[in-house]
C-alpha positions in Angstrom: 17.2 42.6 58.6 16.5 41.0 55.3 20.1 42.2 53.9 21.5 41.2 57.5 19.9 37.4 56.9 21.4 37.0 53.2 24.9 38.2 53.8 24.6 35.7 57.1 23.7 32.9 55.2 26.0 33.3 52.4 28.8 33.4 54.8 27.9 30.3 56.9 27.1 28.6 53.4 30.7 29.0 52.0 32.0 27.9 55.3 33.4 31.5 56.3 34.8 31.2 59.9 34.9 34.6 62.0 37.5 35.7 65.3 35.1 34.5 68.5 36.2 37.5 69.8 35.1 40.4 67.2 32.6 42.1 68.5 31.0 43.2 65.4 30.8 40.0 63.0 31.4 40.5 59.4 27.9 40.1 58.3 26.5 43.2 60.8 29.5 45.5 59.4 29.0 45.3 55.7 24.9 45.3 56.5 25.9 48.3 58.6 28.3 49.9 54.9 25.5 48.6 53.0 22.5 50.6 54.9 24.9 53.5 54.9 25.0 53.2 50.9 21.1 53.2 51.1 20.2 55.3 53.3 23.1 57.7 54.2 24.7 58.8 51.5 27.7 56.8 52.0 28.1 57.6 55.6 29.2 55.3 57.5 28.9 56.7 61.2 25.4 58.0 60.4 24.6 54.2 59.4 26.6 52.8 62.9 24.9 55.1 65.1 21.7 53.9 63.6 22.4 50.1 64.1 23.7 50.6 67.8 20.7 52.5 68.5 18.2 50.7 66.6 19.2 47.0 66.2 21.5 46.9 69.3 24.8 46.4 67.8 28.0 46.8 69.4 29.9 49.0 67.1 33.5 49.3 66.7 35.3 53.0 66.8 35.7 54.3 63.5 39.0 53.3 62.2 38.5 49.8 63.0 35.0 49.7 61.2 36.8 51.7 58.1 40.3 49.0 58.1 37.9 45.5 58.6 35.1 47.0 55.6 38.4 47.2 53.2 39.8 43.7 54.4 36.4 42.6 53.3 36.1 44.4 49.9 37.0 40.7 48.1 33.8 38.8 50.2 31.6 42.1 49.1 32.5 41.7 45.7 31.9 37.7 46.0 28.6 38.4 47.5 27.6 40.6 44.8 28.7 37.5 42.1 26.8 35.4 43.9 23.2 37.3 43.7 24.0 38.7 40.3 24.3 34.7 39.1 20.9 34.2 41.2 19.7 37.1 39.0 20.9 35.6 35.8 19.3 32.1 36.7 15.7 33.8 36.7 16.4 35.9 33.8 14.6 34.0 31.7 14.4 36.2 28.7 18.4 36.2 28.1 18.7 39.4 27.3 21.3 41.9 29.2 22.1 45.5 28.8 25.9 47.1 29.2 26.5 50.7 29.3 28.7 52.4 31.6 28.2 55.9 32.9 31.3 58.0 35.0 31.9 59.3 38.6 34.5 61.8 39.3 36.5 62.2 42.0 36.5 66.2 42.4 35.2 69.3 39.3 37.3 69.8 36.5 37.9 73.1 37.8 39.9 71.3 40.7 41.8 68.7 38.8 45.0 70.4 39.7 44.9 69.5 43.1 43.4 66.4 43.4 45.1 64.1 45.9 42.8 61.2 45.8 43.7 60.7 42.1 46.7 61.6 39.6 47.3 60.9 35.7 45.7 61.2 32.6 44.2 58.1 32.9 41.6 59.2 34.9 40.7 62.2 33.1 37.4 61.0 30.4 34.7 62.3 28.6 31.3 62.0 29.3 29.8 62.0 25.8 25.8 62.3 26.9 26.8 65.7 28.5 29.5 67.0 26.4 31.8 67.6 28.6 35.1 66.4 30.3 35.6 64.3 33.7 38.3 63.7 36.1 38.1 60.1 38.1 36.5 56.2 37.3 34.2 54.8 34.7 31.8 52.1 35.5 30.8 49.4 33.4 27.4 47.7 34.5 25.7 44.4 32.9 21.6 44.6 33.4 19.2 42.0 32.9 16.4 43.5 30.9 14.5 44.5 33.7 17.4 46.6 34.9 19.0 44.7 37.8 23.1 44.9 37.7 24.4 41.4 37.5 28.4 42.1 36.7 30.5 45.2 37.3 33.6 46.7 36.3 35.4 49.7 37.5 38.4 52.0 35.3 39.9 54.3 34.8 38.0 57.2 33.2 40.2 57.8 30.1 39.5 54.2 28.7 37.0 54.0 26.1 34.2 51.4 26.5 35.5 49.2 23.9 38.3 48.6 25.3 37.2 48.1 28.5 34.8 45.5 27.8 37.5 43.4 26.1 39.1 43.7 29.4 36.0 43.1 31.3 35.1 39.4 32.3 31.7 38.8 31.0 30.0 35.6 32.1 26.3 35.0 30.5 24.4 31.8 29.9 24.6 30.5 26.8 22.1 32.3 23.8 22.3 35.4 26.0 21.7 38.5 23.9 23.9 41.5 24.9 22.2 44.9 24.1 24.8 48.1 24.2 25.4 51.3 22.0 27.9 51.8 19.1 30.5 52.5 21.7 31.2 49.3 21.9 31.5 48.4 18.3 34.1 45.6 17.7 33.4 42.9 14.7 36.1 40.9 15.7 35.0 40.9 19.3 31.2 39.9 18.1 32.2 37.1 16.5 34.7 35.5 19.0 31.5 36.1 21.9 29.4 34.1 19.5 31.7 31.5 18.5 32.8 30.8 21.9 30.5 32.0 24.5 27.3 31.6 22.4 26.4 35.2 23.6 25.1 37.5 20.3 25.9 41.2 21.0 23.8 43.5 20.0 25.1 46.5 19.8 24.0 50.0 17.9 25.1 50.3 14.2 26.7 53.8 12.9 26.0 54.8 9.7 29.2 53.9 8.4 28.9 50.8 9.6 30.1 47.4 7.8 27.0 45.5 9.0 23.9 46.9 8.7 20.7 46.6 10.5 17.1 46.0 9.5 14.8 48.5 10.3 13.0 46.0 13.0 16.5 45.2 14.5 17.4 49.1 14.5 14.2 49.5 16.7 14.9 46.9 19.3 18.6 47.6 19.7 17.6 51.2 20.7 14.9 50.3 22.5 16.7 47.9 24.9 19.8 49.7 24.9 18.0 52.9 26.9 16.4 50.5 29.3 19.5 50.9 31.8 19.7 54.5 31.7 17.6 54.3 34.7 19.6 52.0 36.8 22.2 54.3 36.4 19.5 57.3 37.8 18.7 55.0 40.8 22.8 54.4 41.7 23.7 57.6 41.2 20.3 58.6 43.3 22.5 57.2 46.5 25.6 59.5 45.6 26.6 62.0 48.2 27.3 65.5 46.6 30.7 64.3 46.7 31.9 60.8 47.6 34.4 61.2 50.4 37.4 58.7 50.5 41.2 59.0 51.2 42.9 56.5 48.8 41.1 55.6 45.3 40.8 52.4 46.8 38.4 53.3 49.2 36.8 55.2 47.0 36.1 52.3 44.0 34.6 50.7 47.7 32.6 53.2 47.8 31.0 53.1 44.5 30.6 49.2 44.8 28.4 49.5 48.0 26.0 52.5 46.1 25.5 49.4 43.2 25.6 46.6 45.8 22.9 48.5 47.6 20.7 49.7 44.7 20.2 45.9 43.8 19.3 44.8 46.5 17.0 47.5 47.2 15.3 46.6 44.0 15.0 43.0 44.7 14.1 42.7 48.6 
């Protein structure tokens, strides 16, 4: 009811109007995709048979549930902004955490004949584990007490340098970023201070040009392995596999698991 009540209000706040004659309004199917991202595994008629039967809502068949919850993605991903800037007001400290961690599509051992996915783009390395991948990448900001705030989905050959200066960051002013020495750019420290006012913090190798004082090595690592478990409570909702037909439905998918972790961490 809670996640019902917020997407409802955010809606009528913006001034979204909705067809008279839908059935299911906009703000009952993606609480319906959300609860099925919570509770279900991703399933969404596990999550409309619960509604109907629980909350009396008139469902839709399935197709016309699965074609309106794609025509939606943008307002999802809107709604997400909006609570993740909510979440950065009440940050007080300023301090964020970026990592990213990867989901694939199907095992290495079936790469060959993947449908949903094709290309070496997609085919990463998860460096944690050692071993290989074959699908997306997701890069997550945290505040420090681990709630996502900004996203961004890619393929999972990019490394995370380069995909954070892709990424739109947007922090408050004197933010501190925390992140590992994956995503080590000087040039790219600088410009975020000089323009953005944001300091990244980000892990030192031992080759490094800078060089960190023992108290700053400390709190950089410190931080930094905060969001390791956010990414255990996302990946806590994951199916076995994540079922979708096109890889856009499937980078749907993966935003209602984090959509649905935060706000299971904050109502």
């Amino acid at each position: 009811m809670a996640i019902y009540c917020f997407i409802d209000d955010f809606f009528h706040s913006i001034g979204r109007k909705e067809d008279i004659h839908c059935k299911l309004s906009d703000a009952e199917l993606l609480t319906t995709a959300l609860l099925a991202a919570r509770y279900f595994y991703g399933n969404l008629h596990s999550a409309c048979g619960y509604m109907q039967e629980h909350h009396g809502v008139k469902m839709i068949d399935k197709s016309g549930f699965t074609r309106r919850l794609h025509q939606l993605q943008d307002q999802l991903t809107t709604l997400f902004l909006a609570l993740g800037n909510t979440l950065k007001e009440l940050n007080t400290s300023c301090r964020y955490l970026i990592d990213s961690f990867p989901v694939a599509v199907c095992d290495n051992i079936r790469i060959p004949r993947c449908r949903l996915l094709q290309g070496e783009a997609y085919r990463g390395k998860n460096a944690s584990k050692r071993r290989y991948f074959y699908g997306f990448k997701v890069q997550i900001i945290t505040t420090e007490d681990g709630l996502p705030v900004q996203f961004y989905i890619h393929a999972g050959s990019f490394a995370d340098v380069k995909a954070f200066q892709t990424m739109t960051v947007d922090l408050p002013e004197q933010s501190q970023l925390y992140g590992d020495s994956a995503y080590t750019c000087y040039e790219l420290e600088d410009l975020f201070y000089q323009c953005e006012q944001v300091k990244l913090q980000i892990c030192r190798k031992t080759n490094s040009q800078r060089k960190d004082l023992p108290h700053q090595v400390f709190l950089k690592n410190y931080y930094r392995k905060l969001i390791e478990t956010t990414f255990s409570g996302i990946t806590s909702f994951f199916p076995k596999k994540i079922h979708a037909v096109t890889p856009k439905g499937f980078i749907l998918k993966i935003i209602l698991f984090i959509f649905a972790y935060t706000l299971n961490q904050v109502i």
